[in-house]
C-alpha positions, 0 to 999 in steps of 0.5 A, spaced: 212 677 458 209 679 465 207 685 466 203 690 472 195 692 472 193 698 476 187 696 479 182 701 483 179 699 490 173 703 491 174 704 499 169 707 504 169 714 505 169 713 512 175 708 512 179 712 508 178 718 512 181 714 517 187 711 513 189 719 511 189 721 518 193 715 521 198 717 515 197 725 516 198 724 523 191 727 525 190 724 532 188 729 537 182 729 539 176 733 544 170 732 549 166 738 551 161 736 557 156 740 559 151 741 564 143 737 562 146 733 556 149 738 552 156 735 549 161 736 543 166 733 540 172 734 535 176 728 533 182 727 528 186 735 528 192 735 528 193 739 534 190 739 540 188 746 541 184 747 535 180 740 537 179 742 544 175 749 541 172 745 535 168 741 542 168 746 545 163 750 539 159 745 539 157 745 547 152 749 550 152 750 558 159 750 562 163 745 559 169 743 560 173 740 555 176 732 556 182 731 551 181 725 547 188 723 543 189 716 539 183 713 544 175 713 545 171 717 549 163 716 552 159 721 556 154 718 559 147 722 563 141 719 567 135 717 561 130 719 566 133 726 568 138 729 563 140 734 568 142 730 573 148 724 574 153 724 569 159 720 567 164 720 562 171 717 560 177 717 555 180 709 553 184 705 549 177 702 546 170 705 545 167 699 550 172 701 556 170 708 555 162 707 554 163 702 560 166 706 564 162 713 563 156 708 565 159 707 571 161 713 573 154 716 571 150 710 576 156 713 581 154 719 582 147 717 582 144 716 575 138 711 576 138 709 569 144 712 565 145 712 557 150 713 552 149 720 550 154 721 545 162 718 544 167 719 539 174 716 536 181 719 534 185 716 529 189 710 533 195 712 529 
């Protein structure tokens, strides 16, 4: 005779988090950025609106939002003058997105630019 054993898998809190919003289809996604360093974000909504407000709440100074939706997304600022050169970007992948916000921020003149925050939504 054969028979079937249930057996529990304990999984990480952060790995089921993302499993349930790949499967609920969570996969919107914000950026705030604003002047001087301050930022927000907001990940794994099921809408965008929603995401972009929740970012929104958590900047402070003139932000604007950059939509981040199943893909990665990194600020950067100048470590030496925070309310100076900054950068930021949205990508398939955290290291494109991290370099990239790098890049802009050295382009707009930051001399010692830092990864200042940076968040992924579900990949779906």
């Amino acid at each position: 005779m054969t028979g079937f054993r249930l057996v529990l898998v304990h999984v990480p809190l952060a790995a089921s988090l993302l499993i349930a919003a790949t499967v609920t289809g969570q996969a919107a996604g914000a950026l705030a950025v604003g002047k001087c360093g301050a930022y927000g974000f907001a990940y794994d909504y099921s809408r965008e609106p929603a995401a972009a407000q929740a970012a929104l709440g958590k900047c402070a100074g003139g932000c604007k939002v950059v939509p981040v939706k199943r893909a990665c997304g990194a600020i950067a600022i100048d470590g030496r003058n925070s309310c100076g050169a900054q950068g930021y970007a949205v990508a398939p992948r955290l290291g494109i997105a991290q370099n990239t916000a790098l890049k802009n921020c050295y382009q707009e003149g930051g001399k010692d630019c830092v990864i200042r925050a940076w968040a992924c939504d579900a990949k779906g």
